[in-house]
C-alpha positions as CSV (number, residue, x, y, z in Angstrom):
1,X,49.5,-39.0,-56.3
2,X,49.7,-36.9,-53.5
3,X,46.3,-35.9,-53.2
4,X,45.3,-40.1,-53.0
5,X,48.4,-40.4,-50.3
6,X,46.4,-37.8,-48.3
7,X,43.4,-39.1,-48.9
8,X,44.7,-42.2,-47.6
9,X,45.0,-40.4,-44.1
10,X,42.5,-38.1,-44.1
11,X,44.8,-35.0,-44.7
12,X,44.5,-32.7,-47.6
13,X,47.1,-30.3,-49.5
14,X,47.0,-27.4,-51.6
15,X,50.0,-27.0,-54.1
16,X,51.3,-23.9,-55.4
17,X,54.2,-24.8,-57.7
18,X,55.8,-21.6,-59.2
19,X,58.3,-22.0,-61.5
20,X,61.1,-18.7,-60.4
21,X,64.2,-18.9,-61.5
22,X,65.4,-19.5,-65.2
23,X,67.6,-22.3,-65.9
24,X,72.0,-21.0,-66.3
25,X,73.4,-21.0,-69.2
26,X,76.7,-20.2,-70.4
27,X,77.6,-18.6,-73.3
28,X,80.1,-20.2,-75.4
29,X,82.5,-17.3,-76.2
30,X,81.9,-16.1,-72.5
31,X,82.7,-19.4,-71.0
32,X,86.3,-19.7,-73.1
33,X,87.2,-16.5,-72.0
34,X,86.6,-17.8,-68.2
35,X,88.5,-20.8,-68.9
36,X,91.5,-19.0,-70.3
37,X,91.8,-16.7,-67.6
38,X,91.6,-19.7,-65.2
39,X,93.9,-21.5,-66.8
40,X,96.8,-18.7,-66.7
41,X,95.8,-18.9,-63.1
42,X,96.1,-22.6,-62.5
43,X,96.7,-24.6,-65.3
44,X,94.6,-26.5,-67.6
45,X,94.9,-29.2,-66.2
46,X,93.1,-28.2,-62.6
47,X,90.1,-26.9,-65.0
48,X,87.0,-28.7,-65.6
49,X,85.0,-27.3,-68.9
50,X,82.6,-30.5,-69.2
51,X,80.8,-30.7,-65.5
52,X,77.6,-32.4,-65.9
53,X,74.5,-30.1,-65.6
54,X,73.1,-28.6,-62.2
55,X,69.1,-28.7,-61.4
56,X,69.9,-26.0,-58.5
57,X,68.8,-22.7,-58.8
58,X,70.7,-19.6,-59.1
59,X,70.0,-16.1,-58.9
60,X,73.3,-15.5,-62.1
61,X,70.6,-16.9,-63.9
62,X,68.6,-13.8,-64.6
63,X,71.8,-11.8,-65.1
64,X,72.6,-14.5,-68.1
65,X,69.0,-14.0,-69.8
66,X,69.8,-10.1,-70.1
67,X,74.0,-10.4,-71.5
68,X,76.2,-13.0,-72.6
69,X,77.9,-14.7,-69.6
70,X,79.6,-17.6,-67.9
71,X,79.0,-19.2,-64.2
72,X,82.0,-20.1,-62.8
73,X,82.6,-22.0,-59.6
74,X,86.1,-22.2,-58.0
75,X,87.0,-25.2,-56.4
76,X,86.7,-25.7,-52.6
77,X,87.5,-29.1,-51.6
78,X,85.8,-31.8,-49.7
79,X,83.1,-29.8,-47.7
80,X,79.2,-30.1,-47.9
81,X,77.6,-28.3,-51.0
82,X,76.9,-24.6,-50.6
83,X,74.3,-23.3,-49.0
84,X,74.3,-26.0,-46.8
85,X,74.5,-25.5,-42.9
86,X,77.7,-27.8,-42.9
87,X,79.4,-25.9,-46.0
88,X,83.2,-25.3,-45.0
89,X,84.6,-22.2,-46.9
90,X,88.3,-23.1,-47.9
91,X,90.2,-20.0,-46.9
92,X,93.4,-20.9,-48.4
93,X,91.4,-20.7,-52.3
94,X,90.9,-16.7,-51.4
95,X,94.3,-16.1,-53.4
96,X,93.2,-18.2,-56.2
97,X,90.0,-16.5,-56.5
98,X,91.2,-13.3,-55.9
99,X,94.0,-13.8,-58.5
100,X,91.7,-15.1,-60.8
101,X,89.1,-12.2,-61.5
102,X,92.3,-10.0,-61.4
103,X,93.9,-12.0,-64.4
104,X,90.0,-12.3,-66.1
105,X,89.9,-8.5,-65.8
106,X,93.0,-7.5,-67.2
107,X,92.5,-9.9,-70.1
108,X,89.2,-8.2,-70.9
109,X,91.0,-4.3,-70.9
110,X,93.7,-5.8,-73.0
């Protein structure tokens, strides 16, 4: 298709598709330990376990094809996706975050 849509206008293209990063996925055992520690953080209610799957790439991904992991994202509010130019950090979820790898971390030395 994109080789006739060139054609078309007398342009050409060379495609070199390389397939980099491997898709993330969460462990089961890993991903309700995460939940637990997020939940003595901020309630089970305010936790979303069932988020629809992501096509973006991330580089955690390598990290979960060597050990048993989860990906966790923290919520930020209404702001543009990150790594977007417009992408608003929300200061005020630094406690949260903070006070969540604290409580994850003491949960896994217990």
């Amino acid at each position: 298709m994109i080789e006739s849509i060139c054609l078309a206008y007398g342009a050409t293209v060379d495609i070199d598709y390389q397939k980099r990063y491997p898709s993330t996925i969460n462990t089961d055992q890993e991903t309700e330990f995460a939940a637990l520690a997020a939940q003595e953080i901020v309630g089970s209610g305010n936790i979303i376990c069932d988020s629809p799957p992501s096509m973006g790439s991330e580089d955690f991904s390598f990290l979960l094809n060597e050990c048993r992991g989860c990906y966790v994202s923290i919520g930020n509010g209404m702001s543009a996706s990150l790594h977007n130019p417009h992408y608003n950090f929300n200061d005020a979820i630094l406690p949260t975050g903070a006070s969540y790898w604290v409580k994850l971390t003491q949960m896994r030395l217990e």
